[in-house]
FIBA-591170 format. One line per 2 residues: number of its first residue (from 1); their letters; for each residue x, z, y of N, C-alpha, C. Coordinates in steps of 0.1 Angstrom, whole numbers. Layout:
# FIBA-591170
NUM> A> X Z Y X Z Y X Z Y  ...
This chain:
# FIBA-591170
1> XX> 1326 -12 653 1334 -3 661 1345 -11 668  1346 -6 682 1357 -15 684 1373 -11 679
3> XX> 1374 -1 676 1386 2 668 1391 -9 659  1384 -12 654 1384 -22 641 1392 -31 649
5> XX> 1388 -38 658 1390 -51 663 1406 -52 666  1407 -35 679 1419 -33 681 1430 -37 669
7> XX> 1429 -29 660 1439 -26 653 1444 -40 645  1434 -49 644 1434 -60 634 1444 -67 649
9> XX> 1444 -67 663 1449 -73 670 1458 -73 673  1460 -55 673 1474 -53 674 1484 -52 664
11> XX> 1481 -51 654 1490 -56 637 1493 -71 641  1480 -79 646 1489 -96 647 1497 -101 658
13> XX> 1502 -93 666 1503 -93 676 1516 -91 678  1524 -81 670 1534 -74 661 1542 -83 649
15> XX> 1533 -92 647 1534 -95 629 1534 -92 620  1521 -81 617 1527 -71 608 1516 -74 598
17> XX> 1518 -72 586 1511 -73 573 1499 -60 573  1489 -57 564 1481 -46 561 1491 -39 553
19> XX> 1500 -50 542 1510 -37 539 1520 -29 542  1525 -38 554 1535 -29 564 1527 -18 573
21> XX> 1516 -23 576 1513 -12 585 1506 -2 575  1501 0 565 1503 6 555 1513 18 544
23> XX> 1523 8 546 1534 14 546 1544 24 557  1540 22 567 1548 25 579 1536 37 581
25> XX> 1524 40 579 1516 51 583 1512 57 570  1519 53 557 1513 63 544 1505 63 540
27> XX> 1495 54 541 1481 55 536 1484 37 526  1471 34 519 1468 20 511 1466 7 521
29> XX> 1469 -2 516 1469 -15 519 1452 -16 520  1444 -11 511 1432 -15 511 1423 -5 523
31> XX> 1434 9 528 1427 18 538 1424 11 549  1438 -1 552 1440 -3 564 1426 -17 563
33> XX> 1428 -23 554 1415 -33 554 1402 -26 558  1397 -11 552 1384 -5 552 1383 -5 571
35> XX> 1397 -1 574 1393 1 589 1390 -11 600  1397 -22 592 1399 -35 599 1389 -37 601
37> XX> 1380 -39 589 1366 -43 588 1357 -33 591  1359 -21 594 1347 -16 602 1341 -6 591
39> XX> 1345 -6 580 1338 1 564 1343 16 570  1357 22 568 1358 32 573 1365 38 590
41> XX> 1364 51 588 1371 54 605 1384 62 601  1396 60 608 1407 70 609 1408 82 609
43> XX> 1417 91 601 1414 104 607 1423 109 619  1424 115 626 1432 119 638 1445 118 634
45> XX> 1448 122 622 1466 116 617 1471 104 617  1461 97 612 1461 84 613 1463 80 622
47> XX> 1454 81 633 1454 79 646 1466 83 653  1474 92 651 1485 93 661 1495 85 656
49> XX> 1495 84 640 1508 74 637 1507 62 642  1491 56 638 1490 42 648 1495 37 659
51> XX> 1492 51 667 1492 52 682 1509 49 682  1516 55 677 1529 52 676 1535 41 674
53> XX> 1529 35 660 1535 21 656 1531 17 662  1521 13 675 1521 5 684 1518 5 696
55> XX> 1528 15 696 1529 19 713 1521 21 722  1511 33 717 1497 29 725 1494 42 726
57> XX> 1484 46 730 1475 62 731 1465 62 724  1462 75 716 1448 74 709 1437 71 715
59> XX> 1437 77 731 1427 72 738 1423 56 737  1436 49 740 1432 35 744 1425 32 727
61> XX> 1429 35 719 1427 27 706 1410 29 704  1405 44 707 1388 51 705 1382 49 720
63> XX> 1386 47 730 1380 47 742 1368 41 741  1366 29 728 1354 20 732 1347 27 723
65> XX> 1351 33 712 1342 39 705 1331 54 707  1338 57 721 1335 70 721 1319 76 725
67> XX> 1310 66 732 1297 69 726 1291 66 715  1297 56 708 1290 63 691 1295 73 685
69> XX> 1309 77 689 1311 84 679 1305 98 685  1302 103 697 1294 112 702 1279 111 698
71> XX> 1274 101 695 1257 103 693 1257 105 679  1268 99 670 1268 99 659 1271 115 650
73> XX> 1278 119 661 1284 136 658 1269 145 661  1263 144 672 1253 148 677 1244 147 669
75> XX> 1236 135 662 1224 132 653 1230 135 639  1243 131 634 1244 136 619 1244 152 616
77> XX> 1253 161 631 1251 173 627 1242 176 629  1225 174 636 1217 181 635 1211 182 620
79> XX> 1207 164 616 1210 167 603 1211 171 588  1223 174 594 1234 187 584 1231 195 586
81> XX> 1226 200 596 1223 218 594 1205 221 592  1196 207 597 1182 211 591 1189 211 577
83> XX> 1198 199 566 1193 203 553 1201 214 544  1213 222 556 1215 233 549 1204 243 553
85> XX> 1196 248 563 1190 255 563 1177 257 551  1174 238 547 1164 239 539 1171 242 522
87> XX> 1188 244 519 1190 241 511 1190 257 507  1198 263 517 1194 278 515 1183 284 510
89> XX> 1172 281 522 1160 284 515 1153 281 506  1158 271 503 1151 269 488 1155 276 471
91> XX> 1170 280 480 1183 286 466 1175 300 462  1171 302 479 1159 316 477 1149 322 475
93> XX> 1143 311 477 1128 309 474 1128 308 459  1138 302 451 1139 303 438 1143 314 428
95> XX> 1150 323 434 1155 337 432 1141 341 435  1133 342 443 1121 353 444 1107 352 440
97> XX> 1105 335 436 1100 331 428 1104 333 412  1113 335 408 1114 340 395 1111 355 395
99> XX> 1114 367 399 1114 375 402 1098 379 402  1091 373 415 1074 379 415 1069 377 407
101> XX> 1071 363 398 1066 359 384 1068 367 371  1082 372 372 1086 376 357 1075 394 359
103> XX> 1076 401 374 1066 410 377 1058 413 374  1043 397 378 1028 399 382 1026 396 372
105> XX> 1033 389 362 1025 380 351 1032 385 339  1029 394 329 1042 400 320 1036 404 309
107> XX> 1021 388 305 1016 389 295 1022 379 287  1022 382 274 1032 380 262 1026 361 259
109> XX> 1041 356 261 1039 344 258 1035 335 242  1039 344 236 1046 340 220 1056 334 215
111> XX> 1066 329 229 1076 326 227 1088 333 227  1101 332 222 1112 341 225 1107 351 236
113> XX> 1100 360 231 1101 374 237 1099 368 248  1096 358 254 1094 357 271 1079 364 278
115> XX> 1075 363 282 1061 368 289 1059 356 296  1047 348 299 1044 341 306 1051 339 321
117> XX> 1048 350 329 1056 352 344 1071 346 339  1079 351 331 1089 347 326 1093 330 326
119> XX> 1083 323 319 1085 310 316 1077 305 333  1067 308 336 1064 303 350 1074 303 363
121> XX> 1081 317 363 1095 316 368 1108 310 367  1108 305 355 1117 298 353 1114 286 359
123> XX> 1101 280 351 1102 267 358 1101 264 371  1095 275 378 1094 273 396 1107 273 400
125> XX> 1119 283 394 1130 282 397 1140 270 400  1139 258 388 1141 253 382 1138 240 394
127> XX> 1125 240 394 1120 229 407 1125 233 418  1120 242 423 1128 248 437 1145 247 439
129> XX> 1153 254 428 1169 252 430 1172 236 426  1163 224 421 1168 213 419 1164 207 437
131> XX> 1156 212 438 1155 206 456 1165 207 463  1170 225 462 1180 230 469 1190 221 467
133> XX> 1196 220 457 1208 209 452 1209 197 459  1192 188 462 1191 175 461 1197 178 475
135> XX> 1194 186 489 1200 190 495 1212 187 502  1218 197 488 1235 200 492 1241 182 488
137> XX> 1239 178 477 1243 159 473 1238 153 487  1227 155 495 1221 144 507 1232 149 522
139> XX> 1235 164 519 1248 163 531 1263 155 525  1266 157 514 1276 154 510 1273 140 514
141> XX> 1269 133 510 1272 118 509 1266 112 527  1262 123 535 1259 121 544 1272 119 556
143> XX> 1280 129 549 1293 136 561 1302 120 555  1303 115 543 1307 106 539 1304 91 538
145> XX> 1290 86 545 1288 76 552 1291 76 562  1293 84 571 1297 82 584 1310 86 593
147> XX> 1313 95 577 1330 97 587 1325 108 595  1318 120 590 1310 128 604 1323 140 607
149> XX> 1326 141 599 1343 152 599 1353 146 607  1353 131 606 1363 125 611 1361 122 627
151> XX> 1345 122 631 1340 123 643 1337 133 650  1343 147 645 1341 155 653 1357 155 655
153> XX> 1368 157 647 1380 158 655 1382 147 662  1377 140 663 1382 123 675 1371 132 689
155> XX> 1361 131 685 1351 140 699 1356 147 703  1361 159 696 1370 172 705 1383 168 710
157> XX> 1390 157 703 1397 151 712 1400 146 724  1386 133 726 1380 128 737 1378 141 749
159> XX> 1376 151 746 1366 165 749 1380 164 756  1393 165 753 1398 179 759 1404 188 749
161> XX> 1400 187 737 1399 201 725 1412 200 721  1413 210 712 1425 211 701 1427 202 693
163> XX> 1436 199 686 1436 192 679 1431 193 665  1438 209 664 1434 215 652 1422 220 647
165> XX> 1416 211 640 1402 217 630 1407 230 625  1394 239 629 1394 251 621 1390 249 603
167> XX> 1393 260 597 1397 262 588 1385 262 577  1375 262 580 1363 251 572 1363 240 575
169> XX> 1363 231 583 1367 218 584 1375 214 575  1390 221 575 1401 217 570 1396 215 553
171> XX> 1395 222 549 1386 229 539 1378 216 533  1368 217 539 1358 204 541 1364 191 540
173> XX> 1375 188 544 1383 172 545 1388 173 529  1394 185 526 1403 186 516 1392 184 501
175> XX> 1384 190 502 1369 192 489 1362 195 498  1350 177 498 1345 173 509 1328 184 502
177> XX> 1328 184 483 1318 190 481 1318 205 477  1334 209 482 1330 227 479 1321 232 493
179> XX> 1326 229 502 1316 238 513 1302 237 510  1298 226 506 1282 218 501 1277 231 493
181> XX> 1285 237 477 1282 245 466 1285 253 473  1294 263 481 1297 271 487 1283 280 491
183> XX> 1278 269 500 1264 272 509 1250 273 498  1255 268 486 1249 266 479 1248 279 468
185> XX> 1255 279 462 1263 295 459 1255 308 464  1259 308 478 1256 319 490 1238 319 488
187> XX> 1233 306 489 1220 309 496 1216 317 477  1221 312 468 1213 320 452 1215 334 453
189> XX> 1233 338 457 1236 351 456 1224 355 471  1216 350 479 1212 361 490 1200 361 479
191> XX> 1191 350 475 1177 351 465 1182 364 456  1194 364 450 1196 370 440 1192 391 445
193> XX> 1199 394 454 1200 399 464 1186 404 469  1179 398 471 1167 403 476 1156 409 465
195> XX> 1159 396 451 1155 402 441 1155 411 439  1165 416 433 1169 430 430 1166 442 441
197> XX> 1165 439 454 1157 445 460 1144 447 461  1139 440 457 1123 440 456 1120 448 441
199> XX> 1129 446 432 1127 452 416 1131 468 419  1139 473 426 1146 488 428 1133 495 440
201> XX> 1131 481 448 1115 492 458 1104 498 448  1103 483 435 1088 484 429 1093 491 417
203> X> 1099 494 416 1103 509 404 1100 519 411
């Protein structure tokens, strides 16, 4: 990124240490290295303190970055929302697969009082909500190789936008894996949900 380059240029340029400019923007001596070198991206706070300590505009500092950080926002969220779509569905598909099981099949296991449908549902459950999961872990660590939260407030910036991230976002920066379980959560309570719908028709 060219960011990186900037900033390493303009700290030497200044005379300034990673721990002064560290110090002077509130963040680690080792943040300012992650950015130097290109490991991590700034967040828009960051960004305006910088912009400050060194007399500059946010623009000038992202201007070179700003078609990756646009393709990168563009391909990571698509992404993100194929594997929440698939993560939901699978949270439900596991709810309704236990459910038609414990129904069609309700011949006696010999085990704890279970019924076969019982133990067959469980385990389809069991596979199906561990997918769901593997899921919600492949966004998480996805929004977090790339800084994807951090590339959409710099994009709506470049845009024109607000500054201010709405309030899942914010959310999202803060507990990068509650919205992950959140969605995750939601998609069992809807399986959950239909279940019981399907049990209250077939009574």
């Amino acid at each position: 990124m060219e960011l990186a380059r900037q900033l390493r240029t303009k700290r030497e340029e200044r005379g300034l240490s990673q721990d002064e400019v560290a110090k002077a923007i509130f963040v680690s001596r080792q943040t300012i290295s992650n950015w130097e070198n290109d490991k991590t991206y700034p967040d828009m706070q960051s960004l305006l303190l910088l912009s400050q300590l060194f007399d500059t505009s946010i623009d000038d500092l992202v201007k070179g970055d700003a078609v990756r950080i646009q393709q990168a926002v563009k391909q990571d969220s698509r992404k993100m929302r194929l594997l929440s779509y698939g993560m939901i569905g699978f949270s439900v598909l596991a709810f309704l697969f236990l459910l038609g099981f414990s129904l069609a099949w309700q011949e006696p296991s010999g085990f704890a009082r279970m019924s076969k449908g019982n133990i067959a549902g469980a385990i389809t459950f069991i596979v199906l909500y561990a997918i769901g999961f593997g899921m919600a872990i492949a966004i998480d660590r996805l929004k977090k190789k790339h800084d994807i939260v951090t590339y959409r407030e710099i994009d709506r910036f470049l845009k024109g936008g607000i500054n201010e991230e709405p309030d899942s976002q914010g959310l999202s920066r803060k507990h990068p894996a509650l919205g992950v379980v959140v969605k995750l959560v939601g998609g069992a309570a809807i399986g959950l949900l239909l279940a019981a719908l399907l049990l209250v028709l077939g009574g």
